[in-house]
N, C-alpha and C positions, 0 to 999 in steps of 0.2 A: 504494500500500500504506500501511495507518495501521500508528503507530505501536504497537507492542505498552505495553498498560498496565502499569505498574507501580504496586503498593499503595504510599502516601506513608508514608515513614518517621515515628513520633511524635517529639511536641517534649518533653525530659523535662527538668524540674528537680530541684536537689537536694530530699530531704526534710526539707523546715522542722519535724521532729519536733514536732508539736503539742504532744503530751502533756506534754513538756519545757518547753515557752513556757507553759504553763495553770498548770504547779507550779510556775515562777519568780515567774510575776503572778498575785497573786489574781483581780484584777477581770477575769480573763479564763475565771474559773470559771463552768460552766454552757454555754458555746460549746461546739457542737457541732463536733466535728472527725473528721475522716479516723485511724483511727491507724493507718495504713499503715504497716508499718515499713522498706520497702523499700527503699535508698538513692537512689534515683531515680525519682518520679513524671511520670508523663504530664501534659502538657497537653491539658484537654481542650479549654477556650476559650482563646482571646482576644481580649479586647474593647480598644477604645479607650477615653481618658477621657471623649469625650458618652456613650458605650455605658454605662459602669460609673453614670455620674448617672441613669442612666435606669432600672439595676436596685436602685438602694438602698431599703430601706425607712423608713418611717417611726420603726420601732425606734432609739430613742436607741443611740448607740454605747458602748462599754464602755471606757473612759478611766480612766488616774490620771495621774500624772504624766508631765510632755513627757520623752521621750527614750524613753519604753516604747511594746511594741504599742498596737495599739489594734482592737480587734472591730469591725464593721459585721456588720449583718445585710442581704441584700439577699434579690432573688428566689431565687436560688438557694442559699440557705443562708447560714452567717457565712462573713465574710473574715476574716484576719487581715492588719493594715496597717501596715510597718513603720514605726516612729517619725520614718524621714526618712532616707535617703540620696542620694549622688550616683550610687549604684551600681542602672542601672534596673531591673535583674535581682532584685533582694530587695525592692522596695517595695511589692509585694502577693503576698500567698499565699494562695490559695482553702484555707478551712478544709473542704469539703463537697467529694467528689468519690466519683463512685459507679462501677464498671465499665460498669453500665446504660447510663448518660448517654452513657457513650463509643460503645456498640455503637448505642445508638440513635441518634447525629448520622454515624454510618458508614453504617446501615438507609437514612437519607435522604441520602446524600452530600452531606451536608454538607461533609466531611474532603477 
C-alpha cells in the first residue's frame, strides 16, 4: 500500500513591507514591489547563491549609501537586498511575487 499524499505545507516569511523600505530610501523609488499587506508571505522560490548569479540582470543596481537596501533587478523582477547581516533569514527579499507564479510551479509540480 503507498503512502497516502499529503499537499506540502508553504514556507512563509514575515512581510518586509515594501512600500515602507521605498518611502524611507529614495533611491529605491520606481522598484516594483508586491504591496501585499498580509503579515506573512509565501515563498514561492528558493534559489541558491550560483542560482540567484545566474538570474541577475544586467540593470545596474539601485544603491546609496553602505548600511541601506539595495535593489537588483533580475529575471524575475526586483529584489530587494538587505544591507548585510548575520541573520540568513532577512538578507534577501523578492520585491515581485505574483499568486500566478505560485499556482503555476504547483500546475507543474514543481512544489
Amino acid at each position: 500500500m503507498y503512502p497516502r499524499y499529503t499537499k506540502p505545507k508553504l514556507v512563509t516569511l514575515g512581510n518586509p513591507r515594501y512600500e515602507e523600505l521605498k518611502a524611507k530610501y529614495p533611491h529605491l523609488e520606481g522598484v516594483y514591489t508586491d504591496d501585499d499587506t498580509k503579515s506573512f508571505l509565501p515563498v514561492h522560490l528558493v534559489l541558491g547563491v550560483s542560482d540567484y548569479a545566474r538570474i541577475k540582470t544586467k540593470t545596474a543596481a539601485r544603491l546609496d549609501v553602505p548600511g541601506q537596501p539595495v535593489a537588483e533587478k533580475t529575471a524575475f523582477g526586483w529584489t530587494i537586498v538587505s544591507p548585510g547581516s548575520d541573520d540568513v533569514s532577512s538578507n534577501l527579499m523578492f520585491a515581485h511575487s505574483t499568486i500566478s507564479d505560485y499556482d503555476q510551479l504547483c500546475r507543474i509540480d514543481v512544489l
